[in-house]
C-alpha positions in Angstrom: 133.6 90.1 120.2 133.4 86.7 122.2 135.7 85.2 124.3 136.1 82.7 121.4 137.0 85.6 119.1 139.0 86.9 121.6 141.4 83.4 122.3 141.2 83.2 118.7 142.9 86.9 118.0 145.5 86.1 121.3 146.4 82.3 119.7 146.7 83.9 116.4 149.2 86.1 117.3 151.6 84.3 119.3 151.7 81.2 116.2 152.6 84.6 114.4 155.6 85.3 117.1 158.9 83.7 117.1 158.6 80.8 119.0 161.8 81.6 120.7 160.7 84.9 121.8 157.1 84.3 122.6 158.9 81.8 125.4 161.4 84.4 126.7 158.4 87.4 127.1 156.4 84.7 128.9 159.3 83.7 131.0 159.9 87.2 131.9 156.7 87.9 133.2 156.6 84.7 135.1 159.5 85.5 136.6 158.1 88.6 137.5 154.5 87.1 138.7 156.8 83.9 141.1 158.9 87.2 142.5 155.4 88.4 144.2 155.6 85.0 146.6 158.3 87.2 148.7 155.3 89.2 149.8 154.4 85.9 152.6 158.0 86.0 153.8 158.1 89.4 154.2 155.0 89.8 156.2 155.9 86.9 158.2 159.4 88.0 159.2 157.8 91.5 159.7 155.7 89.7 162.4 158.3 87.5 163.9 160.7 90.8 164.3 157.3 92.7 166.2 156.6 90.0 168.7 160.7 89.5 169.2 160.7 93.1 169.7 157.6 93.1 171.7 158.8 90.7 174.0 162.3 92.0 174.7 160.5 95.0 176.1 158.5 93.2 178.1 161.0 90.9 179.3 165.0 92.5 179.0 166.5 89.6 180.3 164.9 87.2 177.9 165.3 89.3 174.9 168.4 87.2 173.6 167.1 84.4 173.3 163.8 85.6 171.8 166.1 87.3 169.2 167.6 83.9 168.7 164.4 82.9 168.0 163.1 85.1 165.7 165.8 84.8 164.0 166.3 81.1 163.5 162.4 81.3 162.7 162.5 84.0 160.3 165.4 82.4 158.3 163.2 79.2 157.6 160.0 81.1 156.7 162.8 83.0 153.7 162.5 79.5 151.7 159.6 80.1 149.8 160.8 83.2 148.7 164.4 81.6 147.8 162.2 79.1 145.9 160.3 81.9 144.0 163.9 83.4 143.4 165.6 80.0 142.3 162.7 79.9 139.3 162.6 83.4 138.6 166.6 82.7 137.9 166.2 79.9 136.1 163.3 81.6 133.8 165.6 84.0 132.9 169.1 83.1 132.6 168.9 78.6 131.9 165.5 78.6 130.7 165.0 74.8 129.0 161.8 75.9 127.2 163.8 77.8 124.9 165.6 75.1 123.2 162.5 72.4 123.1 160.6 70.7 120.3 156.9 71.7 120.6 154.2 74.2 120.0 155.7 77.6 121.0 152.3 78.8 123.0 152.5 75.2 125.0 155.9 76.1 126.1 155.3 79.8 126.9 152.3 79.2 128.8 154.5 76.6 130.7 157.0 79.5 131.7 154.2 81.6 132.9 152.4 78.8 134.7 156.0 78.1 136.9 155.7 81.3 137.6 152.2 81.5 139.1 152.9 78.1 140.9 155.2 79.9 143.1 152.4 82.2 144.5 151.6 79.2 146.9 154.9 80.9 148.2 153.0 83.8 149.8 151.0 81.2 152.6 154.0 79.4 154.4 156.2 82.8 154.2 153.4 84.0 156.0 152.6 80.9 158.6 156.1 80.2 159.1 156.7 83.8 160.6 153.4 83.8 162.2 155.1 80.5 164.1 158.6 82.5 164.3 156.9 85.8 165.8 154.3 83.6 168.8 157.7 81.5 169.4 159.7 84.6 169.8 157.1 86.0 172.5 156.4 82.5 174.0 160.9 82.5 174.6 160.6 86.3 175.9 157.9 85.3 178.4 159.7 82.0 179.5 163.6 81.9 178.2 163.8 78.4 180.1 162.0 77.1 177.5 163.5 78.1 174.5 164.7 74.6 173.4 160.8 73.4 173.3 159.3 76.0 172.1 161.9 76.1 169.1 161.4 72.6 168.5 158.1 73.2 168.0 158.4 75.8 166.3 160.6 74.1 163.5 158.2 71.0 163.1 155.5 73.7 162.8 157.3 75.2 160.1 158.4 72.1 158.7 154.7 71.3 157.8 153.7 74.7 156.8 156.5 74.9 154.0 154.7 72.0 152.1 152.5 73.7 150.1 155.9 75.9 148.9 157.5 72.5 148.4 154.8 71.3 145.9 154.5 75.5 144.2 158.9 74.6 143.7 157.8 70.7 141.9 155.2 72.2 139.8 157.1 75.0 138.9 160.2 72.4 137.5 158.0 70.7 136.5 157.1 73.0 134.1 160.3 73.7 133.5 161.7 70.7 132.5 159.3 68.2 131.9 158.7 67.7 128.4 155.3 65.9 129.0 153.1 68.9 127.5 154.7 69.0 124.6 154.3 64.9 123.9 
């Protein structure tokens, strides 16, 4: 069988499926698939809590403040997963694909493609506690200049959370645009 014969067998059977449910499965495994962005986040605060730790023991006496650090860091580089969370809730409990006029493989492709946009989760999770973690260890090696380095560190963050910013438009975009169905 071709890949035409194969689409063919696929599109067949979901014009064959409730329209409602076809959007609800689909939602459910996007929700599932935008729930894998926490993997960037995780690594990254993973890192930031290794270099805070690896600087307290190298330097006790700034280990406050590069736990202040990692912390404040590691909290900011948690949005993209919150974002992946946000649309994962919305996919399953206030979904606005279910009750919308159009073909019903449009709109469940739409559910799963918000939740693939949130993938682009995984990079600033990860950059944003790579900035955390070097912050954390830059603080521990000079705790007089925490209020630069943090500073930095937050602009630094600031920029790498874009690409998670346009993954959260897309994604409601997706959700509640109707233009794919027009």
């Amino acid at each position: 069988m071709d890949v035409m014969g194969i689409l063919d067998l696929l599109i067949g059977w979901m014009e064959k499926v409730d329209k409602r449910a076809l959007i609800l499965g689909f939602s459910a495994i996007g929700a599932g698939i935008a729930m894998i962005a926490g993997i960037g986040p995780g690594v990254g605060q993973g890192f930031a809590a290794g270099k805070a730790a690896e600087s307290v023991g190298k330097n006790p006496k700034g280990g406050r403040q590069a736990t202040l650090v990692m912390l404040l860091g590691a909290a900011v580089a948690e949005t993209s997963g919150i974002f992946s969370l946000v649309i994962a809730i919305i996919m399953l409990f206030a979904n606005p694909l279910v009750t919308k006029e159009g073909v019903g493989i449009v709109l469940a492709a739409s559910a799963l493609g918000a939740g693939i946009s949130m993938l682009a989760g995984i990079g600033p999770g990860i950059g944003q506690g790579y900035a955390a973690g070097k912050s954390a260890e830059a603080v521990g090696k000079r705790p007089g200049l925490q209020s630069v380095i943090v500073r930095t560190m937050l602009l630094g963050q600031a920029v790498a959370q874009t690409t998670g910013i346009y993954a959260l438009v897309i994604a409601l975009l997706l959700l509640f645009s109707q233009i794919l169905t027009k």
